[in-house]
N, C-alpha and C positions, 0 to 999 in steps of 0.2 A: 542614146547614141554616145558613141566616145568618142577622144580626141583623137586625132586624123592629122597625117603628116602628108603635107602635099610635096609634090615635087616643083624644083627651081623653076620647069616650065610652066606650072600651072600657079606660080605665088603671088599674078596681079588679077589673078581671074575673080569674076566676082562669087558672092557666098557671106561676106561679112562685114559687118556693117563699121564697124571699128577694127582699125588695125594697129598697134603694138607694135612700136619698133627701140631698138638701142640708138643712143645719138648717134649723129654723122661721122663721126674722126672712130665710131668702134664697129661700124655694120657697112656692107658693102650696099648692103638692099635700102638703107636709109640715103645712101649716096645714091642709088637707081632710083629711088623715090621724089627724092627732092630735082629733081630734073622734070618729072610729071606737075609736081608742084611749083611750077616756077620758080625753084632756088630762095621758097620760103625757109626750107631751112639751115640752109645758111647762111642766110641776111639773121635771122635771128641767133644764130650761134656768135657774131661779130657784133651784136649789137651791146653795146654798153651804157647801162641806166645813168644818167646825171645823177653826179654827189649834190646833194642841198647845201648852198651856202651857207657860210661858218655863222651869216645872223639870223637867216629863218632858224638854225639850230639851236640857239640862245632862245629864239623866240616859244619855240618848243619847250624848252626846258622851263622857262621863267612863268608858260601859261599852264605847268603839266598836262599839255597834252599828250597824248599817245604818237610815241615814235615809234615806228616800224622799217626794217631795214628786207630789202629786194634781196631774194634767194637767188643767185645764180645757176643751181642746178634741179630749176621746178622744171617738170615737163613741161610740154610746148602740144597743144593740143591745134590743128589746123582744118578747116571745114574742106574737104576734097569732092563734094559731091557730084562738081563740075569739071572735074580732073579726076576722078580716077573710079574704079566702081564700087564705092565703095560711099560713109557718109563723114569719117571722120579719121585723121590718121595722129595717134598720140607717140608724140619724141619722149621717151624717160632715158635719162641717163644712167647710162651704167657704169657701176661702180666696183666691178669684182665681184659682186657676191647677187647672186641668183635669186635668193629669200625677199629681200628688199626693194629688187628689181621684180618682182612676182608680187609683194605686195603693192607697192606702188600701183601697179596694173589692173589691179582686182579692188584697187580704191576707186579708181578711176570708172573702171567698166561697173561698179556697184550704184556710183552715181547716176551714171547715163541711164541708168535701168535699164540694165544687162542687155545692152545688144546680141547680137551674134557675133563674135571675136575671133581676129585672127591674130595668132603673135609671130613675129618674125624673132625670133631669138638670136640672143647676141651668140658672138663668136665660142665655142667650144662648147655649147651646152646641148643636154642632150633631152629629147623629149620628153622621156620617162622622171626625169628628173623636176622636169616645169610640171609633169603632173602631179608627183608628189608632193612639191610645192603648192600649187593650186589646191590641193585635196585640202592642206591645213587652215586654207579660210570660206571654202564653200567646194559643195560637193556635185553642183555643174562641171560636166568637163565634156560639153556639146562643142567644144571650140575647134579650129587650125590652129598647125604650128606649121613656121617654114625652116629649116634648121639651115643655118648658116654656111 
């Protein structure tokens, strides 16, 4: 089977076990989303990690252990099983560029062992495109796309 573009009306129906979306402030459908989701996501898009005190920092440095600093723009991965028909809905940010945003998604769904996928694609992209992208890291293309 091939990839399949469903219509606006049919984009919460069920079929896919993981859904693919662009953050909040660039999809309209992450914004319809996060309302099913009790506004998980955007309590998480306002949430900001605590800096470590300037002497746990020293304490760090003087015992060389390993420092690691919070990425701001990791995807947001949310368990909807009970909210929506579906088992898992993953927030990647998008950043302009399509490639990135398509690997990112296919790191993700590669982990899970490969659910059934549907991607809600960000603003102006077009399907044939996600599929060409998709083609360059695996040659399933059994998924949804909802286009914007």
């Amino acid at each position: 089977m091939a990839l399949s573009v469903l219509s606006q009306a049919s984009a919460f129906n069920p079929g896919a076990e993981l859904w693919i979306v662009p953050d909040l402030e660039k999809s309209q459908w992450t914004a319809r989303l996060d309302w099913y989701l009790n506004f998980q996501v955007s309590k998480a898009s306002r949430h900001v990690s605590p800096a470590l005190p300037s002497y746990l920092q020293e304490v760090l440095t003087e015992t060389e252990l390993p420092q690691f600093a919070v990425k701001t723009t990791q995807p947001l991965m949310i368990s909807s099983e009970e909210l929506l028909p579906n088992k898992w809905v993953v927030i990647i940010p998008w950043q302009d560029d399509l490639n990135t945003w398509i690997t990112q998604g296919f790191e993700i769904w590669h982990k899970l062992k490969e659910p059934s996928l549907r991607l809600f694609l960000p603003p102006g992209q077009s399907a044939g495109r996600v599929q060409q992208e998709w083609q360059t890291h695996h040659s399933f293309e059994d998924f949804t796309v909802v286009l914007d």
